[in-house]
C-alpha positions as a printed Julia matrix, in Angstrom:
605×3 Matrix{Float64}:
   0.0     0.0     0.0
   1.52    3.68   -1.25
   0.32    7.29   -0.27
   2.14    8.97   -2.54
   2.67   12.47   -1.85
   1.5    13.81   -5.07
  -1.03   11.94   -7.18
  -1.7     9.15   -5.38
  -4.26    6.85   -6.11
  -4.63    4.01   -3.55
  -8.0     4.03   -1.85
  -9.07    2.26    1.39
  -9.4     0.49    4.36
  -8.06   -2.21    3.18
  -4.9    -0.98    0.54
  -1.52   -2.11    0.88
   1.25   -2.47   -1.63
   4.89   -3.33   -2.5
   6.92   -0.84   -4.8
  10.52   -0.64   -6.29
  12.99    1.59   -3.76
  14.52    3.73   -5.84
  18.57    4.1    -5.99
  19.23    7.24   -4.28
  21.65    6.55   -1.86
  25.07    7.88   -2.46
  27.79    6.08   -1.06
  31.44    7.73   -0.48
  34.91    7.22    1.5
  34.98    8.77    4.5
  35.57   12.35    4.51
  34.03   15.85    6.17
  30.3    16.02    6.54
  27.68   18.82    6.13
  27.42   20.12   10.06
  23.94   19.43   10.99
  21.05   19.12   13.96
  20.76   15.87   15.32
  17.39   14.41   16.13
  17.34   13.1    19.97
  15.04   10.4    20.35
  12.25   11.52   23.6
  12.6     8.67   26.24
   9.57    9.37   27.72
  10.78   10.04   31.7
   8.7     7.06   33.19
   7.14    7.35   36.77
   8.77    6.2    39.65
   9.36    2.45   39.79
   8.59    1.93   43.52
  11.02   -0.29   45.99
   9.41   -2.97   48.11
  10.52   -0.75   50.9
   8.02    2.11   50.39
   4.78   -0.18   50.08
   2.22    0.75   53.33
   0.03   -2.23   52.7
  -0.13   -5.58   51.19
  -1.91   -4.33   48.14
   0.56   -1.92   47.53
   3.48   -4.26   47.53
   1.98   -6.16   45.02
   1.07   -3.58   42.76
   4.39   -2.74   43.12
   5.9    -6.43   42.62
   3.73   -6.32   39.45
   6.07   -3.13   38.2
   9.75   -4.63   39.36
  10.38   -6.43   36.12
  10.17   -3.66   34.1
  13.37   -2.28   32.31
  16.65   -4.37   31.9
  16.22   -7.54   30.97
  19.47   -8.38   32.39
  18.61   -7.35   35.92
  14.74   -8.25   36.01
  15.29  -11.18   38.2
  17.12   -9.06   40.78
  14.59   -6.63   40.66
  11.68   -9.18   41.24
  13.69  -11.01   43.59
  14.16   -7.58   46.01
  10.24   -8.24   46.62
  10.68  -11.97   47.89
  11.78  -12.96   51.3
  15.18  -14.63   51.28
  14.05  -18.21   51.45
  11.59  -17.83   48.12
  14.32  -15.85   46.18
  16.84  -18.42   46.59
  14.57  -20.89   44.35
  13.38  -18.05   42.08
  13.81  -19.32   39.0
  16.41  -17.31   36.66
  14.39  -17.01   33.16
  14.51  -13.52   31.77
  11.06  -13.87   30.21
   8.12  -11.34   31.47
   4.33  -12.75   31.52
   2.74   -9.49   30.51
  -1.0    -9.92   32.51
  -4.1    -7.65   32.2
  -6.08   -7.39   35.35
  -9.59   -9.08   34.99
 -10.48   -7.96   38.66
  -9.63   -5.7    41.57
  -6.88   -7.1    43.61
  -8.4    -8.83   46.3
  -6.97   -8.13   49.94
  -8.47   -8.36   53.72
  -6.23   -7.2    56.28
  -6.84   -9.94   58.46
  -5.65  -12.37   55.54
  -2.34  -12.62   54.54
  -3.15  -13.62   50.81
  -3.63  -11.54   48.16
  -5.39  -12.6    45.13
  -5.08  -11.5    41.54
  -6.86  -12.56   38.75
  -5.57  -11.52   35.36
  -5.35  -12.31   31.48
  -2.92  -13.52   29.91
  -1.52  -11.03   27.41
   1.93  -12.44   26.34
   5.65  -13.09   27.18
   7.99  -10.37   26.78
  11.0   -11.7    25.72
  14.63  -10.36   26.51
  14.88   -8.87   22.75
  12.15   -6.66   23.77
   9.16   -8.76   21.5
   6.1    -9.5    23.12
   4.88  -12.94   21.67
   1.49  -13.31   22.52
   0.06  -16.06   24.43
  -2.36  -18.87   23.63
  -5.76  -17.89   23.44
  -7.93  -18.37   26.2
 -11.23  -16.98   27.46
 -10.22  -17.49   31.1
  -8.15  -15.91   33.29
  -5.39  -16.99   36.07
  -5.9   -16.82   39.55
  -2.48  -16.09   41.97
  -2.28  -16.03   45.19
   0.28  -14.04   46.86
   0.91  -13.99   50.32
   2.63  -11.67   52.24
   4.31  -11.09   55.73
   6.88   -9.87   57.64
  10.45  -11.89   57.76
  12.51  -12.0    61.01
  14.53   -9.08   61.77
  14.12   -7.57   58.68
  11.9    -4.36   58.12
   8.89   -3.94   56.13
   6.57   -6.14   54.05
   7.92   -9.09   52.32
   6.45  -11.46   49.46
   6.18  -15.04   51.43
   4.79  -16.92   48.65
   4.41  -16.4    44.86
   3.86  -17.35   41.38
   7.49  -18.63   39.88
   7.47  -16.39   37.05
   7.78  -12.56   36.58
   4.74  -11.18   36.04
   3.73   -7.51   34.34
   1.05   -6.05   34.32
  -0.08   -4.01   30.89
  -0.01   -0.63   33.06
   3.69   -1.27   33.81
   4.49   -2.0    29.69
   2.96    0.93   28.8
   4.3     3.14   31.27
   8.14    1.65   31.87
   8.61    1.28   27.89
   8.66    2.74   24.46
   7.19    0.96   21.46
   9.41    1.04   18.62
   9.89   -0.47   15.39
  12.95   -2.36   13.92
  12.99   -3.13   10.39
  13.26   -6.46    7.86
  13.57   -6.62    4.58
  10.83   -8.59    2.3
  11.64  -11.38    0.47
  11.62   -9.85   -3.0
  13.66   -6.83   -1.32
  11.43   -4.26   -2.57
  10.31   -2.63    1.33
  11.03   -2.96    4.94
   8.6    -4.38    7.1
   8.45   -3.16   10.43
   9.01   -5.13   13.86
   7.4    -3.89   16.92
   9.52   -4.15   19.77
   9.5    -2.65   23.71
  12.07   -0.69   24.83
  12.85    0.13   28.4
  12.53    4.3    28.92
  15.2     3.68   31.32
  17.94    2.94   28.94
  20.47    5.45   27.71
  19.7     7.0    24.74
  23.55    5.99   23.9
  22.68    2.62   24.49
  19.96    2.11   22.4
  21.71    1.74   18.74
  23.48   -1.35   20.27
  20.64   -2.51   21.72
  18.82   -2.5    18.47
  21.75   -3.96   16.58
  21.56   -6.65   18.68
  17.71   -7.61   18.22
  18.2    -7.33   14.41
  21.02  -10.11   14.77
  18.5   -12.1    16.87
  15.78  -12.13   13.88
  12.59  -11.45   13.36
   9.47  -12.33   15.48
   8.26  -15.46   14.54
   4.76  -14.63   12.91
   6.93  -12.29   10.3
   9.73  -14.92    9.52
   7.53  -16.3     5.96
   7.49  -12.67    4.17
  10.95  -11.02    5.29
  14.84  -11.48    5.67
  16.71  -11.75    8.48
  20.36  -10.6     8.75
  23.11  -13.0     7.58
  23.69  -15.69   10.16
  26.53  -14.44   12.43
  25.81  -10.81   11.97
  26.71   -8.69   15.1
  28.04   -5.85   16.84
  31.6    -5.54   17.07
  31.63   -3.61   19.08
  29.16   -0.93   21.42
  28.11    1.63   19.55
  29.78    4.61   20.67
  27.78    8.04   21.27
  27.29   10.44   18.14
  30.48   12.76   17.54
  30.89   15.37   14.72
  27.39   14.52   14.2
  28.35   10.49   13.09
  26.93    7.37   14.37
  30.16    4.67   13.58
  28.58    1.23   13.71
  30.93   -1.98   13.63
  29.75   -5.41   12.53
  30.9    -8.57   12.39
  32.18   -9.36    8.27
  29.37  -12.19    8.4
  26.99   -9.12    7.86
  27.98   -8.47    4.33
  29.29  -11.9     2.95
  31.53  -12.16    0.42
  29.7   -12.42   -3.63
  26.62  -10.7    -1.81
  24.68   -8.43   -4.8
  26.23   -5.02   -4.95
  22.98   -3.43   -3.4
  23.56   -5.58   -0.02
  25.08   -2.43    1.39
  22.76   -0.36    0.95
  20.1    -2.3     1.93
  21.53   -2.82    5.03
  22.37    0.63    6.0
  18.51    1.75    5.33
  17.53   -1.24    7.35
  19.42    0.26   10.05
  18.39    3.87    9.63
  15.2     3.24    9.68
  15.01    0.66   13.04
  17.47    3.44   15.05
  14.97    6.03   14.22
  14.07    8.55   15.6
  17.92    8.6    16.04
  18.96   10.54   13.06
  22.64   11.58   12.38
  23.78   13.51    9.34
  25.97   10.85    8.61
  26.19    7.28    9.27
  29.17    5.52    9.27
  29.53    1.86    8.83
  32.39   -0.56    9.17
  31.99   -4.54    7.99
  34.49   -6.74    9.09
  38.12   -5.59    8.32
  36.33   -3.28    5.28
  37.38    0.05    5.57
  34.54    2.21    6.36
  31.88    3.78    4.03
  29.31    6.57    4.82
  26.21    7.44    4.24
  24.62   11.25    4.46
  21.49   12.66    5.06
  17.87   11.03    5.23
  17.77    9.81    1.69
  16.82    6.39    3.33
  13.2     7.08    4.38
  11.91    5.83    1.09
  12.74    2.29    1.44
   9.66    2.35    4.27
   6.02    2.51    2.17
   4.93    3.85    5.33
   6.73    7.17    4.61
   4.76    7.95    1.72
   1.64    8.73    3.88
   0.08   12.17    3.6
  -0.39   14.57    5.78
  -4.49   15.28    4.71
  -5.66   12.32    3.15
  -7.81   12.17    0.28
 -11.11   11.33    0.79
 -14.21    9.52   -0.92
 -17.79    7.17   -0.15
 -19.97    5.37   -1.89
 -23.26    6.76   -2.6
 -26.45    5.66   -4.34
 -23.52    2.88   -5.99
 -21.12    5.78   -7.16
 -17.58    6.71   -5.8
 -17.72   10.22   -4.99
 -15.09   12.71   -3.47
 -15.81   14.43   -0.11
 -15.13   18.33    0.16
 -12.81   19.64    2.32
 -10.28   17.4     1.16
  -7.61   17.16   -0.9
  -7.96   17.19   -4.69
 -11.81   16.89   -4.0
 -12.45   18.49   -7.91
 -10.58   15.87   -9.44
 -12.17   12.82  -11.26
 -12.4     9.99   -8.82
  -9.29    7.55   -9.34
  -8.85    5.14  -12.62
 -12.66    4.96  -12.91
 -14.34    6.04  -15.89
 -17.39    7.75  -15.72
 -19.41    4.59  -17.59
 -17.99    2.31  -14.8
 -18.7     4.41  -11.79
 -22.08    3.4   -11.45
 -23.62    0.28   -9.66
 -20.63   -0.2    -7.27
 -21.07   -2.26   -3.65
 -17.41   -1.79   -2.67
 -14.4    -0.42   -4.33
 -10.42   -0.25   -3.39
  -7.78    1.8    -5.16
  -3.94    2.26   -4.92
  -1.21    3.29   -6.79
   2.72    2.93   -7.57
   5.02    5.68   -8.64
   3.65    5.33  -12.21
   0.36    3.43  -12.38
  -2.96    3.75  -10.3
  -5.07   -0.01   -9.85
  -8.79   -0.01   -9.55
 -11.37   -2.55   -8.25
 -15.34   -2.61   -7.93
 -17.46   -5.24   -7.03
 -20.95   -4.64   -8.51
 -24.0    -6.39   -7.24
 -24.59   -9.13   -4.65
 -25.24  -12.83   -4.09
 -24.62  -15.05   -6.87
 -25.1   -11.76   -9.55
 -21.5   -10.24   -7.82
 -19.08   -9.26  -10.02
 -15.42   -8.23   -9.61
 -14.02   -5.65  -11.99
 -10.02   -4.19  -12.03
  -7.68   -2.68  -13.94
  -4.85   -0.32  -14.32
  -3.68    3.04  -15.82
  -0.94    5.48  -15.74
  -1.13    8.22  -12.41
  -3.67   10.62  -13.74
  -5.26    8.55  -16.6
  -8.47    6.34  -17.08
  -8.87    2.81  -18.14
 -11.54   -0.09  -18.7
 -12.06   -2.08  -16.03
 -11.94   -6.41  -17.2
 -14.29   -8.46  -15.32
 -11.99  -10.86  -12.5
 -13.53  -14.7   -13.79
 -13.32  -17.59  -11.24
 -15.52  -15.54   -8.77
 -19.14  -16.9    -8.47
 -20.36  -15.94   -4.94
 -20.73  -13.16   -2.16
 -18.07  -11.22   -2.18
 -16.55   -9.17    0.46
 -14.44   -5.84    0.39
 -11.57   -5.85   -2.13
  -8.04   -5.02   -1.3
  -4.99   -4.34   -3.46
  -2.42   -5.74   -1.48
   1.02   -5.5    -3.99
   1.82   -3.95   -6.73
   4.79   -2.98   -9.47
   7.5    -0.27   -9.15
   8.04    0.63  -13.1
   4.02   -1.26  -14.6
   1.16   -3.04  -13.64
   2.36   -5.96  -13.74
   2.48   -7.71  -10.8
  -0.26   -6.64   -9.32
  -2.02   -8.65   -6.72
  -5.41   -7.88   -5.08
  -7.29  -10.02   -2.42
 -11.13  -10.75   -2.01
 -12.94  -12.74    0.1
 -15.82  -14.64   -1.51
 -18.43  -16.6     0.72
 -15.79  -16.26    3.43
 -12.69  -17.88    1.76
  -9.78  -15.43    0.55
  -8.69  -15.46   -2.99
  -6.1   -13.15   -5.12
  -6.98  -11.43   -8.34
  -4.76   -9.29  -10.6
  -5.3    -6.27  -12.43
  -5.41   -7.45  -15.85
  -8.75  -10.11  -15.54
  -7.08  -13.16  -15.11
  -9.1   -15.54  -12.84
  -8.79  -15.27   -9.11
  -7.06  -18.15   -7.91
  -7.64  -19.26   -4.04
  -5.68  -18.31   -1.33
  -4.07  -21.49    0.89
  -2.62  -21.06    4.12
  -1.74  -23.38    7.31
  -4.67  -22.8     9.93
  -7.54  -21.18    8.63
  -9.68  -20.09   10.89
 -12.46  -20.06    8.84
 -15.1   -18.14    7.25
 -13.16  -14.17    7.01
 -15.41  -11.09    7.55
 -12.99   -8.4     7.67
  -9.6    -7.96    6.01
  -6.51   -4.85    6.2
  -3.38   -4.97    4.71
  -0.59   -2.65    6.96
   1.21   -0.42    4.81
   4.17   -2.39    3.87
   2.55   -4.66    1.76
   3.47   -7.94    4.05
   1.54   -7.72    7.2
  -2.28   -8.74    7.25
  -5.11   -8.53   10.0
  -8.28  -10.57    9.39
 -11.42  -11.07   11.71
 -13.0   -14.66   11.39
 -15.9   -15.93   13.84
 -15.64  -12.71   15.8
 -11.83  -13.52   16.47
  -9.21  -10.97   15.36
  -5.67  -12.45   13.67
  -2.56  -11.41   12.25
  -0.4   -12.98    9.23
   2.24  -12.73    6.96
   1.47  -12.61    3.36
   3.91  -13.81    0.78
   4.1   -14.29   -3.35
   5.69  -16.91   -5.16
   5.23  -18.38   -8.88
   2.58  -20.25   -7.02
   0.62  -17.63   -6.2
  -0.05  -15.55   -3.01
   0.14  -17.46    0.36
  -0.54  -16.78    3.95
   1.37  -17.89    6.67
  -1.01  -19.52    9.96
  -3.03  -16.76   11.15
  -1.85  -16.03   15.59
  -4.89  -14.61   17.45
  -4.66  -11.54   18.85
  -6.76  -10.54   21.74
  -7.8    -6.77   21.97
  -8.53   -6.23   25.57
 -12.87   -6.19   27.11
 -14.14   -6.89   23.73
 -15.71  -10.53   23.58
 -16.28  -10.38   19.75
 -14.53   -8.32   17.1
 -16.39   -7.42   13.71
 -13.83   -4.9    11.45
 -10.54   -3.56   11.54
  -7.97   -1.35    9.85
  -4.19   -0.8    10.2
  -4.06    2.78   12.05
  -0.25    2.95   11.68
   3.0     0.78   11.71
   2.33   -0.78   14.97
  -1.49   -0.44   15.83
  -4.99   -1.49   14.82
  -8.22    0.09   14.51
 -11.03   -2.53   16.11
 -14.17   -2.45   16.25
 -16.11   -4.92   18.04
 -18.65   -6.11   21.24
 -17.26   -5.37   25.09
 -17.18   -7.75   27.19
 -18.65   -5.66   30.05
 -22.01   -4.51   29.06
 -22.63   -5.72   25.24
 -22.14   -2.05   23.85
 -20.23   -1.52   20.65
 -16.82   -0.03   21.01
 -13.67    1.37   18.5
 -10.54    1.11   20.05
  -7.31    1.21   18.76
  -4.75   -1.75   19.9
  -0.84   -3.16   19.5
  -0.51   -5.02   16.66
   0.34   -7.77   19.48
  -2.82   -6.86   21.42
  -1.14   -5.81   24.31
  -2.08   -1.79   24.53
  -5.11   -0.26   23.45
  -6.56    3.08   23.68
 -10.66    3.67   23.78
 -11.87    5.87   20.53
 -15.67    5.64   21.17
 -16.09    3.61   24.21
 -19.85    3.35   23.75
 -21.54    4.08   20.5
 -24.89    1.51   21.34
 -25.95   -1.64   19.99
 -25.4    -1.52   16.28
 -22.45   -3.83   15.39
 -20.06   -1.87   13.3
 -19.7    -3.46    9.69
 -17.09   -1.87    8.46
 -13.84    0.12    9.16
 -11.48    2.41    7.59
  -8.2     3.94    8.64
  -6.19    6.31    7.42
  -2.66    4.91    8.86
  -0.4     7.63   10.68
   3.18    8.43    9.05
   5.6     6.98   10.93
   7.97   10.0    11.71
   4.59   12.04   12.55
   5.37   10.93   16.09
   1.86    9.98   16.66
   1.42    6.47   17.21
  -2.83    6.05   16.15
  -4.57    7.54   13.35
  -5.79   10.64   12.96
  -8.65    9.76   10.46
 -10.74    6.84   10.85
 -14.41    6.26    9.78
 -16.67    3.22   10.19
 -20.55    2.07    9.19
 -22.84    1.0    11.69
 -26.84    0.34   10.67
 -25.61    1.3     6.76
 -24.86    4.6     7.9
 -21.17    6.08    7.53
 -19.76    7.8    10.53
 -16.45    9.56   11.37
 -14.14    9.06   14.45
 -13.77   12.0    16.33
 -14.08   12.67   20.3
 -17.88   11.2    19.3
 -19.37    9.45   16.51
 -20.06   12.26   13.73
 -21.92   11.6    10.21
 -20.9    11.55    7.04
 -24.25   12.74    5.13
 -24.57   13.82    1.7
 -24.08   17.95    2.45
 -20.5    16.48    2.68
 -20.26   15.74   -1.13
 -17.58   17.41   -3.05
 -19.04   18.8    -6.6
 -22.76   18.97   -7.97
 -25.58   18.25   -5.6
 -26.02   14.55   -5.45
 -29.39   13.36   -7.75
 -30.37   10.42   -5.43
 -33.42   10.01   -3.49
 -33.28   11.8     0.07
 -33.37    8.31    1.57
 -30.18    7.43   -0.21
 -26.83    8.22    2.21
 -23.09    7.98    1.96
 -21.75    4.64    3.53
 -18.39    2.65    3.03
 -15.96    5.49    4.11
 -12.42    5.47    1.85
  -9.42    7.07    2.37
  -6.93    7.59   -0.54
  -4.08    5.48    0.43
């Protein structure tokens, strides 16, 4: 998916895409750089992380304990451990993994009673390279009991008895750490796919390039491994990244990192791979050592392009369907042009629609009528022109909301688009060949809702009222998925629609657990966070959802822009639900019936 900054065409919820990266870097020997600001990267001062010492009650303490394993992984255990008496931190076991829990009641604590009960979710296990993995589904939650007391001569409150693993709660990861993204190339080498990792606020900012050297060594998370790269086996930091000087970041790897016959473009790859995971740490000049090489540097921020996310507008573009026709709302960006690819002949009749667009060719594609009498239509043009749609044959069924999910640097070809068609997910192309079904290891069944994140790779799908992430991947056999991982977006007991709201979050939409009402929220990609949009907006389940996602280097984290339809009618996101009603047509008052009213929200992506 591609918001190109002028003349973009790439509509939707639902619209990723892969491009070319254009050659821009320029490579020279080390020599004098431009002098030049430095972008610091804002820790984020994190509260204070209380001592088992200042606790005044039982309660406290744990509340506390539930906060000591947050920040180095390398001293977590020592941390925890300065909550236990001495004769349950002796067998404390010394794993560096965190249980990351979400508190499913009030702590429950009598001061006559030495135990303390908790009962929380399980949200994942945050792992020592900063990933959280997310756990196993379940719909119940654990009990602990923790029990508490005073030890012999020594002063205070001290934990007697408790679980044998370091627990977290979801407060604590949101408040003791920084989400950031490292970055992996795609298997065709075309973008970089982002990684969403936790960093502890209380690390140096000097510290962190090594840190984040080291977790691209380690790989990928697991669920990405099928659609990107990791670094050559052996890669790693020779040696700690020392603190900018002159305005240069040196960074020394291991040879292994570059081997030997490698294409010539290796290099540069690599060096936007590790721009863009050390941002928002931005020196004028990066220099990089491999092996025994002598070094080579790199100026300026001509790397940002290799990251599709980039491309995203500040305003987007925007458009809805209405009485069957794509039309343009006002107040927005290019709002007196023609609508995207479509000619005016083929703008007519239309149920759903997605558009997008490489640097020289914008993609179309409409699905006209319903049941059995649905019909897919795409095609292709260059940025700016129109073109005939060609009906998509091997589709015979429902079908769902379309999605262009890659397409070509330098032509059309190459495109791929995905549909859903009584549930089951199949691939079309721009040029009318037949759709051809899409296989993948543990389907989860029948799909209701489908986004594609910006780079192309990364997929969230809803299925029984279940939310799940993937991988997607092409090959000469065709587009494949890798097995979908649940994620579970916290106090919402079903989930109907979502939409990628940036890099590392999802818009969701869906049924709280709590009282039944109908909720937007926006979530982690790994579940874990969430912030409320509409907390309430009554008991109409929301159908369908569109996000504009947020540029990464805005420093905003969740979209700005995101729409949704509830009971057919569209509505925008704001502080409340507002609608989207016909006086908020771009161009000629609308002919229709006063009955008829916009629904399906699109942004242009």
């Amino acid at each position: 998916m591609r918001r190109w900054l002028l003349g973009a065409v790439a509509l939707a919820v639902l619209v990723p895409g892969g491009c070319g990266i254009p050659d821009r870097s320029e490579v020279t020997v080390i020599g004098d750089g431009r002098a030049a600001g430095v972008s610091a990267i804002d820790e984020g001062t994190p509260p204070t992380q209380y001592t088992r010492a200042e606790a005044a009650n039982p309660r406290e303490l744990v509340q506390y304990y539930l906060q000591a394993a947050a920040g180095d992984p390398e001293t977590a255990v020592a941390r925890v451990k300065a909550f236990l008496a001495p004769e349950e931190a002796a067998h404390f076991p010394a794993n560096t993994d965190v249980k990351v829990v979400r508190e499913a009641e009030s702590i429950l604590y009598s001061p006559t009673d030495p135990v303390v009960t908790i009962t929380e979710q399980q949200v994942g296990t945050l792992t020592a390279n900063g990933e959280l993995e997310p756990a196993d589904p379940s719909p119940s939650s654990t009990e602990y009991k923790i029990r508490v007391g005073s030890v012999e001569g020594q002063s205070g409150l001290w934990i007697l008895d408790a679980p044998q693993v370091m627990l977290l709660s979801v407060d604590a990861l949101s408040a003791f750490y920084q989400r950031r993204a490292i970055y992996f190339w795609n298997k065709d080498n075309t973008s970089l796919v982002p990684d969403l990792r936790y960093m502890p606020k209380s690390l140096p900012a000097v510290q962190q390039p090594t840190t984040i050297l080291q977790w691209l060594a380690a790989g990928p998370a697991d669920w990405l491994r099928d659609a990107v790269q990791a670094l050559p086996q052996g890669t790693a930091v020779a040696d700690n990244i020392p603190a900018i000087n002159n305005e240069t970041l040196q960074i020394n790897l291991t040879a292994q990192a570059l081997p030997a016959g490698g294409d010539a473009a290796a290099l540069d790859r690599l060096r936007r791979q590790l721009q863009w995971s050390i941002y928002p740490l931005e020196p004028r000049t990066l220099e990089i050592k491999i092996g025994r090489q002598d070094p080579v540097v790199f100026k300026d921020a001509d790397y940002r392009d290799s990251n599709l996310a980039f491309w995203l507008a500040d305003v987007p573009e925007r458009f809805v369907l209405f009485g069957g026709v794509v039309r343009r709302l006002k107040d927005t960006p290019h709002e007196d042009d023609p609508v995207p690819v479509l000619k005016d002949a083929a703008n007519r009749g239309i149920a759903t629609a997605a558009f997008s667009a490489s640097p020289t060719h914008a993609f179309a594609a409409v699905v006209t009528g319903s049941g059995a009498g649905a019909r897919l239509r795409a095609g292709s043009a260059t940025t700016g022109a129109q073109a005939d749609l060609r009906e998509v044959g091997g589709l015979k069924g429902a079908l769902g909301q379309p999605v262009w999910a890659l397409t070509g640097a330098k032509d059309a070809a190459g495109a791929v688009g995905l549909i859903t068609m009584g549930g089951r997910l199949y691939s079309f192309t721009a040029d009318g060949r037949p759709a051809q079904r899409v296989e993948w290891q543990g389907d989860p069944g029948s799909i209701t809702a489908i986004s594609v994140a910006p780079d192309g790779r990364r997929v969230a799908l809803v299925s029984g009222g279940k939310l799940y992430r993937t991988v997607l991947s092409s090959s000469v056999d065709g587009v494949v998925l890798s097995g979908p991982e649940q994620v579970l977006p916290p106090n919402l007991k079903s989930v109907t629609a979502v939409a990628w709201s940036s890099q590392t979050y999802l818009a969701v939409a869906g049924v709280r657990a709590d009282n039944n009402r109908v909720s937007v929220i926006d979530v982690t990609v790994d579940g874990a966070l969430s912030t409320s949009r509409l907390g309430d907006i009554g008991a109409e389940p929301v159908t369908y959802l569109a996000a504009y996602p947020e540029n990464p280097i805005s420093g905003t984290e969740t979209s700005d822009s995101e729409a949704y339809v509830a009971g057919g009618e569209a509505w925008d996101v704001f502080s409340e639900p507002n609608p989207i009603t016909r006086a908020n047509l771009a161009g000629a008052p609308a002919g229709a019936p006063a009955t008829v009213k916009p629904t399906t929200p699109l942004f242009l992506n």
